[in-house]
Steps between C-alpha positions, in 0.01 A plus 500: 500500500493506114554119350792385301329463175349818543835698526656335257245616235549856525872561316360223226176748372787812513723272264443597141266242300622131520360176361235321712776178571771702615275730753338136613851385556572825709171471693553111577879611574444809720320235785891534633475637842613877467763471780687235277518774183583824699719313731451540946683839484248672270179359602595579836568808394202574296276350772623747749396773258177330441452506170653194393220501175672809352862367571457145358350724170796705483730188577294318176561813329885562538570114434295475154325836441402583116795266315274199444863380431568475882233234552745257376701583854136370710653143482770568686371780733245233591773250605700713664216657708398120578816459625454768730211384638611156578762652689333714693211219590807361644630733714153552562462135634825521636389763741182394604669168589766657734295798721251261673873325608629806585219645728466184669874515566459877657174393655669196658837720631247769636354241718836340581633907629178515668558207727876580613362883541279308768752295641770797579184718648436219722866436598549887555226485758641251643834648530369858621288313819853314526706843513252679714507199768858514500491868591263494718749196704806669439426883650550408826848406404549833255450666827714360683744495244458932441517540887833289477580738193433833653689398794808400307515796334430710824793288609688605182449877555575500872862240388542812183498763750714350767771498250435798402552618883763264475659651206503825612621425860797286376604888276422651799755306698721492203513853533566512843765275489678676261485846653626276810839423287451872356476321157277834362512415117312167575268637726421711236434253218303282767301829527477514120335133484244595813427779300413353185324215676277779641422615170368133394255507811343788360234332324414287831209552710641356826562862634668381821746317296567868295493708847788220619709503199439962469629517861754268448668657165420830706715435818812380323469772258518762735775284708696457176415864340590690870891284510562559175349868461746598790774304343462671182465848629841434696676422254344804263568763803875320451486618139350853641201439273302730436699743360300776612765808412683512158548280215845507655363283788425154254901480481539434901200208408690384207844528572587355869875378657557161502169390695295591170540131340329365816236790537354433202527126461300530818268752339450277188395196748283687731310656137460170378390363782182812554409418163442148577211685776369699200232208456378484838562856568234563155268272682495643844535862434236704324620712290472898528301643199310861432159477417375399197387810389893582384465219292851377591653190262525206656825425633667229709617569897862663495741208570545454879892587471466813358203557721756493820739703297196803437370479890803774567377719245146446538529613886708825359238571256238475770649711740593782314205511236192380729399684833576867582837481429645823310609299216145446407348750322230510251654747298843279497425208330868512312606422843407165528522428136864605477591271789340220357689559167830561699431167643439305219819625352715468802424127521543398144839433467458265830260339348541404171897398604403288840131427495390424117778234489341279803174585313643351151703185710130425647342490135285770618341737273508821702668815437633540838526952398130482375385313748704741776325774276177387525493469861620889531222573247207352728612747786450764258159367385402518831607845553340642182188281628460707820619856397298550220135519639709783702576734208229409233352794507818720547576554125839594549586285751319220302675622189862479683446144587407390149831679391711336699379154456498545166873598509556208782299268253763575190793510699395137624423353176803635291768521753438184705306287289223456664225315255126643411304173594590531840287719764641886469347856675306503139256275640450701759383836262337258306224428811197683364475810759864546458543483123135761439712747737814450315283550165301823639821667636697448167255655350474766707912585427474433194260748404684751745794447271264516210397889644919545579587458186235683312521770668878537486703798367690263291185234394527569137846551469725203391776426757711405204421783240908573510589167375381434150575114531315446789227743457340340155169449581462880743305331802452780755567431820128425662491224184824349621419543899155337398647179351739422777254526704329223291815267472568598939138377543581160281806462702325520814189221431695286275651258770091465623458113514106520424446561155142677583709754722727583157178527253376739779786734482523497142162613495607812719765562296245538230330742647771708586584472142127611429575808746768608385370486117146715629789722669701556170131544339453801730816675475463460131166648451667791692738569238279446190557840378866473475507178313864529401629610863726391687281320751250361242813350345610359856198338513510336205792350542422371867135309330755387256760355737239335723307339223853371333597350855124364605584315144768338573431410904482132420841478493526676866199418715676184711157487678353264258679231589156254565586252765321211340484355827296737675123352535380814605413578123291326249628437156352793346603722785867317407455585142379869578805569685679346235422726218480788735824597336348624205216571582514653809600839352398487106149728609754689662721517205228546231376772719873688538499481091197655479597776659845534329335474169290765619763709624704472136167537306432831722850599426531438102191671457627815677815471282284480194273762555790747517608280193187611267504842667794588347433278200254776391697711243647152392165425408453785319783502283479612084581124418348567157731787403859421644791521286617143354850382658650593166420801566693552853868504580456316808175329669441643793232420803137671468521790741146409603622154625734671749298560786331133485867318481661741756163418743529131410911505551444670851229274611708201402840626650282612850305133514820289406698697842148384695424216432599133519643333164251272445175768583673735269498263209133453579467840458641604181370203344170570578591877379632425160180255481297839532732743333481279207142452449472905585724567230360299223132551587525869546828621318507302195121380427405822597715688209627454119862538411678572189847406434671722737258427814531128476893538506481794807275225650732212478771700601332657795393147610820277386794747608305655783262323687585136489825578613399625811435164611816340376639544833260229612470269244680405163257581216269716659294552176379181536292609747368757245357288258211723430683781424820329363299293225305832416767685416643225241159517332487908519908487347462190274623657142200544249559164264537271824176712651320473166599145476388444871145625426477327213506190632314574797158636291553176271598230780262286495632212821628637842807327431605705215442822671669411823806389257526838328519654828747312622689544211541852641538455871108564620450236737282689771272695283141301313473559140209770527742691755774507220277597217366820744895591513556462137187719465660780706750578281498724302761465257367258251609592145223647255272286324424670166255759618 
């Protein structure tokens, strides 16, 4: 460690030359400890660097440095550092006084935490041997105490379920007594409380106790269910339910003498009091269901009342449509279906005027017609259940069936109301076996249609082709047959309550639609030769009307309707379906406009190769020598364009008669578009004109051709606009054409150019095209030569 003295010499031999007193005075004067002249903060600091040498220098040389001036400030640098250090030696002292104190203070409570650490380890062992001898003397009374526990509660149990036993004895002979004093409604709301009591013991274990209270519940049940059953029926066989006959036959039910008041307040007690059974009656009975594979909706047990009032149809129903009885036949399902329907709508007026008002009185939520309805419908279920594995492979006994519930299943839904959600025969063709037979026999008819109608006399001919109104877009017939067919097959799936079952359908109906198309392909190959007959025509217009309807079947296909309930489906199966809409058909579609495009491009090509057959002498025309219109009376038409307009007028006349509007327009656009690139390319580049050919030209073009398409549109020389903009270049007079060319040589920006020629109407034609034309003519005036 360097010495005082010695650090304190080194910033006195950098100063600049001094007098030998005044560097003795700093010598004796730098002895001041360094701490005192840097101050703690900056020896510390320096000493943590460890070069506290180098930082005192640089210290010495910020405070005086070269100004032998700022020795004068040494004086009171010195006092002030001394004043430092005197206070720091006091802290200093300060310190070193106080930690000894304050170590032997921790040391001391150390010592003092040590001993009551002891103490409480000592006392814990003392309590623990205390606790365990206390156990170890007191488990001879924990046992006796649990046996005395278990026992109570033994005793507990055994006192619970003798008032239980109790309980159900003292409804028991409630009941009793009550029959006893014929006092029915309160036998049957004791019944109600037995009942719900034996729902709470469901949970319980004590399966004695549940046998007890089952048979109990069970043997007034049947006691109460059997008096009032026969009660009821009395009193409906006084009303002459059911009214098996006519319609007629609800007015001797509804309308009685002067005994009807009592009849039915008697049959509005005896109702409410069944339904008071329906609880226990849920309970005992199981309820009757079809296997799961008909994936049936879950539905609750048809109310007890209205089950007494459907036994007397249910036995009918049975007799004359199970067994060997004549009545039931395979081939006769409408049999059984009709009576149902007659049944349903025989009872309805009874019904909703006698029976739905107890239901409403009650606060009940049942539709006392549906739920008569869907009673009926579960003998029919049953019957569709055991006759079709009879006649699933019988296509046309199969098919008969489906035809008839079909028309039983729309007459149910729109006539009486009966709702969607609940179980229908359409869960019964939606079972698997059933619904792939349904699918493989209507595709089996439909393509034996598909052959009918093809093959027809009358397949290309339009049933309507005498009434212009109706007949505007020419479908022939096997078109038309072929897309009721579609919409018959939508009808017939649409009311399918599995949305898989609709998606497969639709897919059938796409290839039909894929069929029919490779049909139309056929025929039309066939008649390739005659592109502008008759037929080809027909089928033309039948792509045309099929692809315009496939367009627009998202407003018509009702099967989409995705039951969001159905967990049959995942979410992208859901979402599939969803957008089946459009795309279902659009390959079916893009493929349909294919071939129509086809067909037109097949026919316009025909048209124009008779076009530039007769276009031949046009061609050839003396453009360069004809007489100037000054020259003639009257202009007349080029008797070389004749034979090309009379062709084109035909052709035009003959496809407007045969075809649709909107394919026609198709096809005389896409004419002209030809025509009027032929024309320019080959008539006009091909030739120069003086005076008088340019105006024959024009004339030919303006007075004769354009306005055989005026018929179909307004300004048909718009569609022209090669040929139309030519011939104002070819007649422009010679200063505007001069003029013209002018300014087309010297243009030097796009923008001018473009100007100039729209200054005279070219819109369609590119400079360079224009400034071939103005080189065709041949009446530019003489230079000079």
């Amino acid at each position: 460690m360097l010495r005082v003295g010695e650090i304190g010499e080194a910033p006195a031999a950098r100063c600049c030359s001094e007098s030998g007193d005044e560097r003795k005075n700093i010598q004796e004067k730098s002895g001041i400890n360094i701490a005192a002249l840097v101050g703690n903060e900056q020896v510390s600091e320096g000493t943590d660097n460890g070069d506290l040498s180098s930082y005192v220098s640089a210290f010495i040389e910020k405070e005086v440095g070269n100004d032998l001036k700022s020795l004068k400030k040494l004086d009171k640098l010195i006092e002030q550092m001394t004043g430092s250090k005197m206070q720091l030696e006091e802290q200093v002292l300060t310190i070193s006084s106080e930690i000894p104190k304050r170590i032997q203070s921790a040391l001391k409570n150390a010592e003092e935490s040590k001993q009551l650490l002891n103490q409480f380890l000592e006392q814990q062992t003392h309590l623990s041997s205390c606790i365990n001898n206390h156990l170890l003397s007191a488990q001879p009374w924990m046992d006796d105490l649990g046996a005395m526990i278990n026992q109570i509660e033994e005793t507990e149990r055994h006192l619970a379920y003798l008032k239980w036993i109790s309980q159900i004895e003292e409804l028991s002979d409630n009941i009793q007594q009550y029959l006893m004093t014929n006092n029915v409604p309160e036998a049957a709301s004791t019944l109600v409380t037995m009942t719900e009591l034996d729902i709470k013991l469901q949970e319980s274990s004590c399966t004695h106790l549940l046998g007890f209270m089952r048979a109990t519940v069970k043997f007034w049940h049947k006691i109460l269910k059997d008096k009032l059953t026969s009660d009821f029926e009395e009193i409906l066989a006084q009303l002459h339910w059911p009214f098996i006959a006519t319609p007629q036959s609800q007015t001797v039910g509804l309308s009685r003498p002067t005994s009807a008041p009592e009849m039915y307040s008697t049959l509005e007690i005896l109702f409410c009091q069944l339904l008071k059974l329906q609880t226990s009656d849920e309970l005992l009975t199981e309820p009757k269901q079809l296997p799961e594979k008909y994936s049936l909706p879950a539905s609750p047990s048809v109310i007890l009342p209205i089950q007494i009032m459907l036994s007397p149809l249910q036995k009918r129903f049975r007799y004359h449509f199970r067994g060997n009885r004549q009545t039931n036949v395979l081939s006769k399902p409408e049999w059984y279906l009709a009576q149902i329907l007659m049944w349903i709508g025989n009872h309805t007026q009874f019904l909703d005027e006698k029976i739905q008002p107890i239901l409403d009185k009650v606060c009940s939520a049942v539709n006392a017609r549906l739920e008569f309805s869907r009673g009926l419908m579960m003998l029919v279920l049953e019957k569709l259940a055991s006759d079709i594995p009879c006649l699933l492979y019988d296509d046309n006994l199969f098919c008969h069936l489906v035809d008839e519930v079909l028309l039983f299943e729309r007459e149910l839904h729109s006539v009486h109301g009966y709702p969607g959600t609940f179980a229908s025969c359409m869960h019964i063709l939606s079972e698997e076996t059933c619904f792939q037979r349904w699918l493989t026999v209507e595709r089996k008819f439909a393509l034996q249609k598909m052959d009918s109608m093809l093959s027809s006399e009358a397949a290309w001919v339009s049933q309507y082709e005498d009434i212009t109104d109706v007949d505007e877009m020419k479908v022939p017939d096997c078109a038309e047959t072929f897309m009721t067919l579609l919409l018959v097959i939508t009808d017939r799936y649409k009311n399918l309550p599995i949305a898989s079952r609709k998606l497969q359908f639709l897919e059938l109906q796409k290839d039909l639609v894929d069929d029919f198309r490779i049909r139309l392909t056929q025929v039309m190959k066939e008649e390739t030769r005659a592109s502008l007959g008759f037929r080809y025509c027909a089928i033309l217009n039948a792509v045309n009307y099929i692809s315009t309807v496939l367009a627009d079947w998202a407003d018509n296909v009702a099967a989409l309707e995705v039951f969001a309930e159905n967990n049959t489906l995942s979410k992208l199966q859901l979402g599939q379906l969803a957008s089946m809409e459009s795309s279902v058909f659009d390959d079916m579609i893009n493929l349909l406009e294919r071939l129509k495009h086809d067909m037109l491009t097949r026919q316009v090509d025909h048209v124009f190769r008779e076009v530039k057959d007769t276009a031949k002498l046009y061609k050839k025309e003396r453009w360069l020598s004809l007489p100037s219109q000054s020259e003639q009376a009257v202009m007349s038409l080029s008797s070389s364009a004749c034979p090309l307009l009379l062709i084109l007028r035909d052709r035009l006349l003959q496809l407007e008669q045969q075809l649709c509007f909107s394919l026609f327009k198709i096809f005389w656009q896409m004419l002209v578009e030809k025509l009027d690139v032929y024309i320019y390319q080959e008539i006009i580049l091909a030739n120069h004109f003086n005076e008088g050919g340019a105006a024959q030209l024009q004339f030919d073009m303006t007075r004769n051709l354009f306005p055989l398409f005026s018929h179909y549109c307004k300004r048909p020389e718009n569609y022209f606009k090669h040929v139309k903009e030519a011939c104002i270049v070819l007649n422009l007079n010679i200063g505007s054409a001069l003029l013209l060319k002018d300014v087309l040589q010297s243009a030097s920006e796009q923008l001018t150019a473009t100007a100039a020629l729209n200054e005279v109407g070219i819109y369609k034609l590119a400079q360079q095209d224009v400034e071939i034309l103005l080189n065709l003519r041949t009446n530019w005036p003489n230079t000079g030569k």
